[in-house]
C-alpha positions as CSV (number, residue, x, y, z in Angstrom):
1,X,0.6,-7.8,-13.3
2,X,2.3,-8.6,-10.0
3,X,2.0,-6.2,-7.3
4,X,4.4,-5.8,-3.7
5,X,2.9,-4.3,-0.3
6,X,5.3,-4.1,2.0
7,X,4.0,-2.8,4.8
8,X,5.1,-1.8,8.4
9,X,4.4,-4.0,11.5
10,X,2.7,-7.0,12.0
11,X,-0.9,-8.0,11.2
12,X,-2.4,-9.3,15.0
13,X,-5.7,-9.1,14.4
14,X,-7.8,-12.3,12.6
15,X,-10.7,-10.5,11.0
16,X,-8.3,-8.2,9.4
17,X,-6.3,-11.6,8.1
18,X,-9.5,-13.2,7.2
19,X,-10.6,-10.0,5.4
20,X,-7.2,-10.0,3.4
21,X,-7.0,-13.5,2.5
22,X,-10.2,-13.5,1.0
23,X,-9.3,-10.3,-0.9
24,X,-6.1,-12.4,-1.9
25,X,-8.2,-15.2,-3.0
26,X,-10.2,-13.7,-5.3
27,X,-7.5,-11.7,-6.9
28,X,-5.8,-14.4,-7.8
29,X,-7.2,-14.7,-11.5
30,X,-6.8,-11.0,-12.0
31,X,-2.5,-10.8,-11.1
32,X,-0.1,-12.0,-8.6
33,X,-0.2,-10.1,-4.9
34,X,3.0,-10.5,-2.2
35,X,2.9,-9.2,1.2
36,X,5.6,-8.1,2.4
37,X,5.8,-7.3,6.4
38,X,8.7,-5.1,7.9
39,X,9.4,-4.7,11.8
40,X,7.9,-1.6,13.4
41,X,9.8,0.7,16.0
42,X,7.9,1.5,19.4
43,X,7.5,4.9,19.3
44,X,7.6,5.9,23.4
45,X,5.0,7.9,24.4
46,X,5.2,11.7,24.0
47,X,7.6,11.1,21.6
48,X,9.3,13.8,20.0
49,X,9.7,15.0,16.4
50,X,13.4,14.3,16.5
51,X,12.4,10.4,17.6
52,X,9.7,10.8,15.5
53,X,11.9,11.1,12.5
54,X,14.5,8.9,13.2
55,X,11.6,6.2,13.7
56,X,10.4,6.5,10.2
57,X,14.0,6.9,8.7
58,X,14.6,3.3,10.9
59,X,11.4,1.8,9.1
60,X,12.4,2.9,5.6
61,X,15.6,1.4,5.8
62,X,13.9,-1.8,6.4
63,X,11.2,-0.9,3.2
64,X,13.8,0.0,1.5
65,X,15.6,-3.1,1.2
66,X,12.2,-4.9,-0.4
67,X,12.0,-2.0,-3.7
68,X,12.7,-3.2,-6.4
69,X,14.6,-0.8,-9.3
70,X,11.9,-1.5,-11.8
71,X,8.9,-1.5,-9.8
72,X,6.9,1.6,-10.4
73,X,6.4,2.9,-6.9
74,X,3.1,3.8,-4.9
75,X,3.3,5.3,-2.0
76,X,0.3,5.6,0.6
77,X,0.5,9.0,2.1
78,X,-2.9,10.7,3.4
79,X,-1.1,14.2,1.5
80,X,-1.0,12.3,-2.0
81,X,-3.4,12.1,-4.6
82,X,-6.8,11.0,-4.3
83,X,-8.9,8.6,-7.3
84,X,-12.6,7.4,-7.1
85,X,-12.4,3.4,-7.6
86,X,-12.6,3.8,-11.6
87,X,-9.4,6.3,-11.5
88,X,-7.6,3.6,-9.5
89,X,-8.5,1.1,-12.0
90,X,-7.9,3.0,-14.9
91,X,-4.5,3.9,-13.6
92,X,-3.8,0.2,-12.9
93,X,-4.7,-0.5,-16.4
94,X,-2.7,2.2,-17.6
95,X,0.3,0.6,-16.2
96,X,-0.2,-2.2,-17.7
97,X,-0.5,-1.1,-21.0
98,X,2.7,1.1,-20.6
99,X,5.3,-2.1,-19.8
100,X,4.7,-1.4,-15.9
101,X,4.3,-4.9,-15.0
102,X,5.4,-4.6,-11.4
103,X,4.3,-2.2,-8.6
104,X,5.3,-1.8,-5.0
105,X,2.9,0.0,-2.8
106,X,4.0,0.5,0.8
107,X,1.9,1.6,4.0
108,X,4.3,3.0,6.6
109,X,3.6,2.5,10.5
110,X,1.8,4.1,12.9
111,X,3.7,7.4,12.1
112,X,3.5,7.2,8.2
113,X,6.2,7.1,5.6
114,X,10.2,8.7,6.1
115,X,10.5,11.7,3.6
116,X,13.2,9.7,1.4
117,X,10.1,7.0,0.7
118,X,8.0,10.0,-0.4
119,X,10.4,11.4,-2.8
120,X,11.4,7.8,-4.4
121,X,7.9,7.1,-5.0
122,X,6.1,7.4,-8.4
123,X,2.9,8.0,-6.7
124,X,1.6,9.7,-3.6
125,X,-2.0,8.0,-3.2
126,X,-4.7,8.8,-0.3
127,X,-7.3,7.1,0.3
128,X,-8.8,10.0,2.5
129,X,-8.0,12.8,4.1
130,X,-9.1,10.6,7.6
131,X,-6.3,8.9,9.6
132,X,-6.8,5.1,9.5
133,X,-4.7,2.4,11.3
134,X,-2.0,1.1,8.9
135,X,-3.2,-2.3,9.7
136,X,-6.7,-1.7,8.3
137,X,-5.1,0.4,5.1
138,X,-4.1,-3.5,4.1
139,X,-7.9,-5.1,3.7
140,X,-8.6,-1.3,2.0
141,X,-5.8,-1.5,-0.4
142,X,-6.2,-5.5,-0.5
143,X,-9.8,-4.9,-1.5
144,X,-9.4,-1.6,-4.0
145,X,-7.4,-4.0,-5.9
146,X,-9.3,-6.5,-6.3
147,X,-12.9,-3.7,-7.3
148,X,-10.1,-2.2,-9.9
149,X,-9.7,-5.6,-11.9
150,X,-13.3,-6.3,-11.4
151,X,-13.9,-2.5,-13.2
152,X,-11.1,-3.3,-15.9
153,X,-12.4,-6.8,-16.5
154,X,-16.2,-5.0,-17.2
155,X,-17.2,-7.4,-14.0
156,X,-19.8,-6.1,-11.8
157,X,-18.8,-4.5,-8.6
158,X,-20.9,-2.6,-5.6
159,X,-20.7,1.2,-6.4
């Protein structure tokens, strides 16, 4: 299985890179991970929902140019579904079994995901209803991948 993040802005801060690397690492023997980083627009202060807008529709050009036609599309959006750890997996594994051998997941900016990345995707997943910073949705994701094969595999894993 080979899976795409691309994700919006860059990662600053070394515990989060740490934290992902290590999440990389141990995938590894499970599938194939890529990270894939797209610039981030300031959004000014006070901005309005007009900027607002055209700073997402800026940022999913940029995703956009990363998707794939045959990638089955995730898209991380705190209004799309929500799965315990097992669902996660068992969707994963579902995939799999189905001849989805690629998926893109993408974690928009600051401001979320542009409507058209919404609508393209597959999937709408949450992860909670809670706001988090995009940067930390990475070692979340990162490490939700990595529990799922463990749960596939039969491998322990902390509940």
């Amino acid at each position: 299985m080979k899976f795409q993040i691309i994700t919006v802005g860059k990662l600053k801060e070394k515990y989060l890179k740490d934290g992902i690397a290590e999440y990389l690492k141990r995938l590894q023997r499970y599938a194939t991970v890529e990270i894939v980083e797209v610039a981030d627009e300031q959004t000014p202060d006070h901005a309005s929902e007009a900027e607002e807008l055209q700073i997402k529709a800026r940022e999913a050009q940029r995703i956009q140019k990363y998707i794939k036609e045959d990638t089955y599309l995730i898209a991380l959006a705190i209004e799309g579904k929500m799965f315990t750890s097992e669902q996660l997996a068992e969707k994963i594994e579902q995939l799999g079994v189905s001849g989805k051998s690629h998926i893109t997941m993408v974690i928009g900016g600051s401001l979320g995901l542009d409507a058209s990345i919404l609508k393209q995707a597959d999937l709408l997943l949450s992860f909670s209803k809670m706001t988090f910073p995009h940067q930390l949705m990475r070692l979340i994701l990162v490490e939700q991948l990595y529990r799922s094969y463990r749960i596939i595999k039969g491998e322990p894993y902390h509940k």
